[in-house]
Biopython code that builds the backbone (N, CA, C, O; Angstrom):
import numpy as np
from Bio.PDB.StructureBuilder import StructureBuilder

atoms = [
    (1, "UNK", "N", (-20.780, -5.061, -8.735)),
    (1, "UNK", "CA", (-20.197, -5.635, -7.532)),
    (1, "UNK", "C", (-19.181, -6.705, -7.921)),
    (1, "UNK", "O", (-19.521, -7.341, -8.918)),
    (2, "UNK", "N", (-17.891, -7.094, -7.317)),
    (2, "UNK", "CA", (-17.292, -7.432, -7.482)),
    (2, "UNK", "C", (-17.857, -9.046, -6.913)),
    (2, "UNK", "O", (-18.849, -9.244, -6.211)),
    (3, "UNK", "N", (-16.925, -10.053, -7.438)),
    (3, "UNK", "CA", (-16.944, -11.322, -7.019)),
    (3, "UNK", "C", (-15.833, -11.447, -6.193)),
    (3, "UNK", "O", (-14.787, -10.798, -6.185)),
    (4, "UNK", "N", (-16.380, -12.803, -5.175)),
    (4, "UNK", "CA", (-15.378, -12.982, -4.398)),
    (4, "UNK", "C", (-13.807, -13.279, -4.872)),
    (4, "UNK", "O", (-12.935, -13.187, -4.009)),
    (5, "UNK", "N", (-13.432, -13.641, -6.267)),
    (5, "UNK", "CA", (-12.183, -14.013, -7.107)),
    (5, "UNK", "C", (-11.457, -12.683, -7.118)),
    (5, "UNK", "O", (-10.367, -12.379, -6.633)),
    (6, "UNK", "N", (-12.462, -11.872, -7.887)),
    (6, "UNK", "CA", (-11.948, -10.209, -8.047)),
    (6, "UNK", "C", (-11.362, -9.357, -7.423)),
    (6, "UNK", "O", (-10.398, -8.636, -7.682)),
    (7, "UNK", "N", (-12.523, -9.579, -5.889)),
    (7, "UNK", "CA", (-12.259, -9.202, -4.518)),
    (7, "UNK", "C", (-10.352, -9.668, -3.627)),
    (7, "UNK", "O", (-9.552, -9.056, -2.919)),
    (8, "UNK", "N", (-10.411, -10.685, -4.082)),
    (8, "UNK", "CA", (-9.133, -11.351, -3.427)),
    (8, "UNK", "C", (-8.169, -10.886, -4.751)),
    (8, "UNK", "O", (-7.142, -10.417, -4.259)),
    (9, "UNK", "N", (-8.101, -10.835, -6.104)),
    (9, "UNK", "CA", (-6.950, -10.578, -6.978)),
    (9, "UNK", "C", (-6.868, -8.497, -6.290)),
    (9, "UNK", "O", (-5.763, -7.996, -6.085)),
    (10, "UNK", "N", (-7.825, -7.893, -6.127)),
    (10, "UNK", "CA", (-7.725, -6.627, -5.979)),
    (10, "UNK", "C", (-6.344, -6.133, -4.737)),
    (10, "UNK", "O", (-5.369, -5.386, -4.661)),
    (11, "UNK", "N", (-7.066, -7.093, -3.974)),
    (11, "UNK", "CA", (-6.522, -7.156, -2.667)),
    (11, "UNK", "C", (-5.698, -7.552, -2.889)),
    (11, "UNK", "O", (-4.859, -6.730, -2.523)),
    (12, "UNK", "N", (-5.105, -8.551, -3.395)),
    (12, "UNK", "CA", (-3.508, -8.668, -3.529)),
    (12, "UNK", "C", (-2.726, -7.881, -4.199)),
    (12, "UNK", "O", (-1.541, -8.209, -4.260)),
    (13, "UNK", "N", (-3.002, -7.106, -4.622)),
    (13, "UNK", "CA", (-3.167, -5.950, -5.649)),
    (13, "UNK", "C", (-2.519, -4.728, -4.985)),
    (13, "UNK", "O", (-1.557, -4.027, -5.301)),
    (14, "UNK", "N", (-3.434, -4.716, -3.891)),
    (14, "UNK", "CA", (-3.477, -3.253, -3.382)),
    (14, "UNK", "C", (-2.147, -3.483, -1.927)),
    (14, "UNK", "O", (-1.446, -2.664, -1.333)),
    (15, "UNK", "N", (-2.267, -4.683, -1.836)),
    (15, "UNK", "CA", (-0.935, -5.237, -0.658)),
    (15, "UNK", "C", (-0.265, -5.260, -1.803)),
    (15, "UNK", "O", (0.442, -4.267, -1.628)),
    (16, "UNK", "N", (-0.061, -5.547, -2.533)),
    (16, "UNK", "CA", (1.484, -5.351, -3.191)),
    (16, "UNK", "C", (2.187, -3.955, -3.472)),
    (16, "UNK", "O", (3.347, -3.610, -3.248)),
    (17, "UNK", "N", (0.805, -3.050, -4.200)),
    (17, "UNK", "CA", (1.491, -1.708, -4.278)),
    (17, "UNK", "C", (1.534, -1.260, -2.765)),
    (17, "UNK", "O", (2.693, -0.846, -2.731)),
    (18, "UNK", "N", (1.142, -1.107, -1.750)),
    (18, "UNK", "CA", (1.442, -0.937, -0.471)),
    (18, "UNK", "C", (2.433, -0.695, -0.484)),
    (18, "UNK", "O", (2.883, 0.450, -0.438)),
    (19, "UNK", "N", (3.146, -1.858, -0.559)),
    (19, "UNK", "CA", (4.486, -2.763, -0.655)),
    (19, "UNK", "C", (5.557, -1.798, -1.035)),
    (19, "UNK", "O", (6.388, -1.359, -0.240)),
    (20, "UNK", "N", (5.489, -1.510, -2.235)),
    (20, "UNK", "CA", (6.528, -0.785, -3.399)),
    (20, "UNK", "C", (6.230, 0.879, -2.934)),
    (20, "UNK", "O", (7.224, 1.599, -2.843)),
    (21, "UNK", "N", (5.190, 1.335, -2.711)),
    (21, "UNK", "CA", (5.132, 2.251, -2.195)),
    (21, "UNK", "C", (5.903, 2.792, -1.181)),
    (21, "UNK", "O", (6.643, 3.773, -1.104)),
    (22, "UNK", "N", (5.421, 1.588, -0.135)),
    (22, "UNK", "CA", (7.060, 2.044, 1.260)),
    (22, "UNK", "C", (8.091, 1.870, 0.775)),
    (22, "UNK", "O", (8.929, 2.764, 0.890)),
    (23, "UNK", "N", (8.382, 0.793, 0.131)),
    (23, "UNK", "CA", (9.954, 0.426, -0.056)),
    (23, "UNK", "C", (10.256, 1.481, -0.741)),
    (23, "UNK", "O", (11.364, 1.924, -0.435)),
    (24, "UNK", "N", (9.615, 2.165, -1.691)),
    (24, "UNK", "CA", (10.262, 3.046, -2.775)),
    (24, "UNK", "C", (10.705, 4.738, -1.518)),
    (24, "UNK", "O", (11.795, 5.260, -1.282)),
    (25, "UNK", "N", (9.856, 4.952, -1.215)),
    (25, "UNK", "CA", (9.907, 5.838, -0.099)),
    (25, "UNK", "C", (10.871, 6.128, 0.779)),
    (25, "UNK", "O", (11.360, 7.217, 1.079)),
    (26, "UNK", "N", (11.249, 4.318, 1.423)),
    (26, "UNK", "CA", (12.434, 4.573, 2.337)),
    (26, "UNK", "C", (13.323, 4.579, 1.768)),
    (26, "UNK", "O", (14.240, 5.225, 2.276)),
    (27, "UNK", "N", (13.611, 3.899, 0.418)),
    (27, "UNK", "CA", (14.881, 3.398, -0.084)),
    (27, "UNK", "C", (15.035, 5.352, -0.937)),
    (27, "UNK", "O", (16.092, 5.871, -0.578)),
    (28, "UNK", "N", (14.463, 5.973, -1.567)),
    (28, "UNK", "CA", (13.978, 7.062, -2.057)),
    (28, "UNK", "C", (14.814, 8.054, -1.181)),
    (28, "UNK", "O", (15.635, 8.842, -1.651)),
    (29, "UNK", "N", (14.444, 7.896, 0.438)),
    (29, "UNK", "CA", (15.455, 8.572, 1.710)),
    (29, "UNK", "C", (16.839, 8.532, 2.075)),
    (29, "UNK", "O", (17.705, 9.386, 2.267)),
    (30, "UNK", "N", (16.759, 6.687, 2.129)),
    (30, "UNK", "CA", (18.101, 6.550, 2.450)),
    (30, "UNK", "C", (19.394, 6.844, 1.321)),
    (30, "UNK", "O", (20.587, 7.006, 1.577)),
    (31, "UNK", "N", (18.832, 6.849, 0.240)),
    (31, "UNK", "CA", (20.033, 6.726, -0.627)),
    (31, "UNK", "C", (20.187, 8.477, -1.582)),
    (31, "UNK", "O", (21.070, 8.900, -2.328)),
    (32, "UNK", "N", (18.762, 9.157, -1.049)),
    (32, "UNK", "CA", (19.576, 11.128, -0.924)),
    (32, "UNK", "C", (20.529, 11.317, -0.371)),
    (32, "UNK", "O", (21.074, 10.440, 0.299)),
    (33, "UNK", "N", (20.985, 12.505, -0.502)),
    (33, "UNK", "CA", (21.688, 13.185, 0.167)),
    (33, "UNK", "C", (21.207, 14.052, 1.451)),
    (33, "UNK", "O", (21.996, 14.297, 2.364)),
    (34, "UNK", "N", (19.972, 14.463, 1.462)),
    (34, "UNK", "CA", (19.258, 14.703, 2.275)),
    (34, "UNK", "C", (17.514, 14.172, 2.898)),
    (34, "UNK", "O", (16.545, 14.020, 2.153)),
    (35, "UNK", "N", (17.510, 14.033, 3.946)),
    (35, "UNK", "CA", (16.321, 13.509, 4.292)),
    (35, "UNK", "C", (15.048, 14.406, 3.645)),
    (35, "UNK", "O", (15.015, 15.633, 3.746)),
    (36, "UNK", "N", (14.266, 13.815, 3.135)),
    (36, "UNK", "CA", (13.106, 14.599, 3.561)),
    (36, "UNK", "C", (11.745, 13.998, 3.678)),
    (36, "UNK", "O", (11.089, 13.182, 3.030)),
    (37, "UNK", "N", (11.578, 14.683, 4.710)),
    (37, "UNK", "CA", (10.505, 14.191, 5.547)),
    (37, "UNK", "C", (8.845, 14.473, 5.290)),
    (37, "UNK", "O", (7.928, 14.229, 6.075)),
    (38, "UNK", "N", (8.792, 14.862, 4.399)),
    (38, "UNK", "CA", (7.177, 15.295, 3.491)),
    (38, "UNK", "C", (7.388, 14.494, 2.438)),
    (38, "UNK", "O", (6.386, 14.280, 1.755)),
    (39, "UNK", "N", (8.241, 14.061, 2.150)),
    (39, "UNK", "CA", (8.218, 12.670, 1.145)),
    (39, "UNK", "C", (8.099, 11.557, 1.928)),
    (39, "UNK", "O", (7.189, 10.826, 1.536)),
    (40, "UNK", "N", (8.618, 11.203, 2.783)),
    (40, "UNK", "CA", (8.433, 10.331, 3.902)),
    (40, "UNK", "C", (7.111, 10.006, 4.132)),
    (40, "UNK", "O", (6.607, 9.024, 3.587)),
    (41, "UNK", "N", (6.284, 10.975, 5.141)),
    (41, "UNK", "CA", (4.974, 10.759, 5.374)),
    (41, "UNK", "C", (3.805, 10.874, 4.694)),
    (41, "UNK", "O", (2.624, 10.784, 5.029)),
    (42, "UNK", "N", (4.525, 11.151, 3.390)),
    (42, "UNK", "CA", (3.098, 11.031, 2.004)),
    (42, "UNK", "C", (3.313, 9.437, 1.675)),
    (42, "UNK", "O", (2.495, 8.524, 1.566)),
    (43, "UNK", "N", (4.696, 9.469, 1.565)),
    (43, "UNK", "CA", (4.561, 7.927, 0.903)),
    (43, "UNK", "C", (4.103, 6.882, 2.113)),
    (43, "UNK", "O", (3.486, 5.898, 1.706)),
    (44, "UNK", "N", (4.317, 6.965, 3.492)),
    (44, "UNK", "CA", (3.837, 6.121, 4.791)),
    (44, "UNK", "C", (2.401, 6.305, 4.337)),
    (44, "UNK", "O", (1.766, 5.388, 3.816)),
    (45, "UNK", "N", (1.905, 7.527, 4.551)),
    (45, "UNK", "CA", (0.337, 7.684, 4.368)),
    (45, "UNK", "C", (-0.437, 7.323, 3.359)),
    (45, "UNK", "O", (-1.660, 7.239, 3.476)),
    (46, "UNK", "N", (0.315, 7.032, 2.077)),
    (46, "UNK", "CA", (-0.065, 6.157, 1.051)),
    (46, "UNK", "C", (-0.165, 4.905, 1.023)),
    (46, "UNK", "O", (-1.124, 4.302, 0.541)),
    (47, "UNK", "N", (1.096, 4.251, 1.685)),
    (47, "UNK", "CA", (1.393, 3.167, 1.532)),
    (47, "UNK", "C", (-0.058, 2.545, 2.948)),
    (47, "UNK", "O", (-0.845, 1.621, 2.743)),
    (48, "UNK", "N", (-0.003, 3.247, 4.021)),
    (48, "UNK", "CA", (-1.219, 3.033, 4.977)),
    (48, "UNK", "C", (-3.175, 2.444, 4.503)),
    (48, "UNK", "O", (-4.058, 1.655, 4.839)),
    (49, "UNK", "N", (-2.794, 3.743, 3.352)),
    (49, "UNK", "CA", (-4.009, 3.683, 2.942)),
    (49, "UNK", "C", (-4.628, 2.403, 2.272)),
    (49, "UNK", "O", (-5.638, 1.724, 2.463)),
    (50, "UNK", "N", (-3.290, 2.375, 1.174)),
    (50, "UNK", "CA", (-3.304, 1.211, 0.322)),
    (50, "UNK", "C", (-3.743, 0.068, 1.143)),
    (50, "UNK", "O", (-4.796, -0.465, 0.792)),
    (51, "UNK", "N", (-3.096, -0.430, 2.226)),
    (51, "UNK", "CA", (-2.994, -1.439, 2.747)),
    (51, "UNK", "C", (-4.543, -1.199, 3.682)),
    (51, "UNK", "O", (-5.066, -2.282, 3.422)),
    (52, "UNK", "N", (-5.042, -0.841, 4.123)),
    (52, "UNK", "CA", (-6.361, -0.603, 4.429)),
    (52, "UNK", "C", (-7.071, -1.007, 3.837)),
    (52, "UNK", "O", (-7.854, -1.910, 4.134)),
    (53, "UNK", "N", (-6.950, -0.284, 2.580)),
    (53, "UNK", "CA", (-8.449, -0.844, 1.144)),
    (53, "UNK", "C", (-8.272, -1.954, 1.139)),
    (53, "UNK", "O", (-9.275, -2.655, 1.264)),
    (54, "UNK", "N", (-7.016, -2.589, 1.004)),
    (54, "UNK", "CA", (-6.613, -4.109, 0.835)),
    (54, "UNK", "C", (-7.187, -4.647, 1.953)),
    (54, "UNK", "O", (-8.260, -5.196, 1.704)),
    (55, "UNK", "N", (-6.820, -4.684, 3.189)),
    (55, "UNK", "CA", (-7.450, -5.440, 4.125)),
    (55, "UNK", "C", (-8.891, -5.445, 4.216)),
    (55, "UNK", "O", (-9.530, -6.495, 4.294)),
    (56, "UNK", "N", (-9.542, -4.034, 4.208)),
    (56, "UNK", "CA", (-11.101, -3.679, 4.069)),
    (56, "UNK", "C", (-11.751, -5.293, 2.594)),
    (56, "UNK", "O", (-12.617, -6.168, 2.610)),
    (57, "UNK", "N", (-11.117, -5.025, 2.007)),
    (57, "UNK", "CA", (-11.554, -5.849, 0.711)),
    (57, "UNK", "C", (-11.056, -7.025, 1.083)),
    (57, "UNK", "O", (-12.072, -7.593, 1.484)),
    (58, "UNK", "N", (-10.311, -7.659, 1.199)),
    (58, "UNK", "CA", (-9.946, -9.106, 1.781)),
    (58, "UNK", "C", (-10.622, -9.790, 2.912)),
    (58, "UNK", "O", (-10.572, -10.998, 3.145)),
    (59, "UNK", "N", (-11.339, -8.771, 3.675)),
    (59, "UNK", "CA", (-11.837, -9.117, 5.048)),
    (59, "UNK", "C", (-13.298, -9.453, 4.483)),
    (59, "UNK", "O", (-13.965, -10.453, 4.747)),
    (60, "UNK", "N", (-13.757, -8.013, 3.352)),
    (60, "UNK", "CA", (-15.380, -8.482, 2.865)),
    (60, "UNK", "C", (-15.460, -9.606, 2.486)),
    (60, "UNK", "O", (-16.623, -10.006, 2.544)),
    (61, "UNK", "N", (-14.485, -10.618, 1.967)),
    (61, "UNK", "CA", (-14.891, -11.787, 0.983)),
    (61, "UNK", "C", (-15.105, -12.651, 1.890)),
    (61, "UNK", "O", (-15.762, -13.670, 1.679)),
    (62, "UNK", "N", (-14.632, -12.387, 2.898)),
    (62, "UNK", "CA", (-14.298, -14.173, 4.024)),
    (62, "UNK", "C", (-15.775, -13.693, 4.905)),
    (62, "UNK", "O", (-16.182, -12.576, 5.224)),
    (63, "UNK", "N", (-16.506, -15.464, 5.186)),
    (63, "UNK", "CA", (-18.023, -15.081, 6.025)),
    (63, "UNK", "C", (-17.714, -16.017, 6.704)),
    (63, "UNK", "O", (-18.439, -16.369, 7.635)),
]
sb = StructureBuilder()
sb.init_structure("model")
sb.init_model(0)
sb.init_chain("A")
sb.init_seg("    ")
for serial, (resi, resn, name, xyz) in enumerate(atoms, 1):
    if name == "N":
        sb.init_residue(resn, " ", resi, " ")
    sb.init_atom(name, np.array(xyz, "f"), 0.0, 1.0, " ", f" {name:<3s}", serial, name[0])
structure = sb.get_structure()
């Protein structure tokens, strides 16, 4: 089991790749030549997830 220190470095962790995940995604779109849109909503749905675990884990530490 993790400690509450661990818990909060993870989580910042997992919000950061969030982070780079979307940005890489949109920026990934805008600067093709063509859209595509199954790259789009893998990387949203990644970047979603990420940020979930992160919050899920940031929320366990605080009582």
């Amino acid at each position: 089991m993790m400690n509450d220190k661990q818990r909060e470095n993870t989580a910042k962790y997992l919000y950061d790749l969030s982070k780079i995940v979307f940005t890489f995604t949109v920026v990934a779109n805008a600067v093709s030549e063509r859209f595509r849109a199954d790259v789009f909503w893998l990387g949203l749905s990644a970047a979603a997830l990420l940020f979930a675990l992160a919050y899920l884990l940031d929320r366990g530490g605080k009582k």
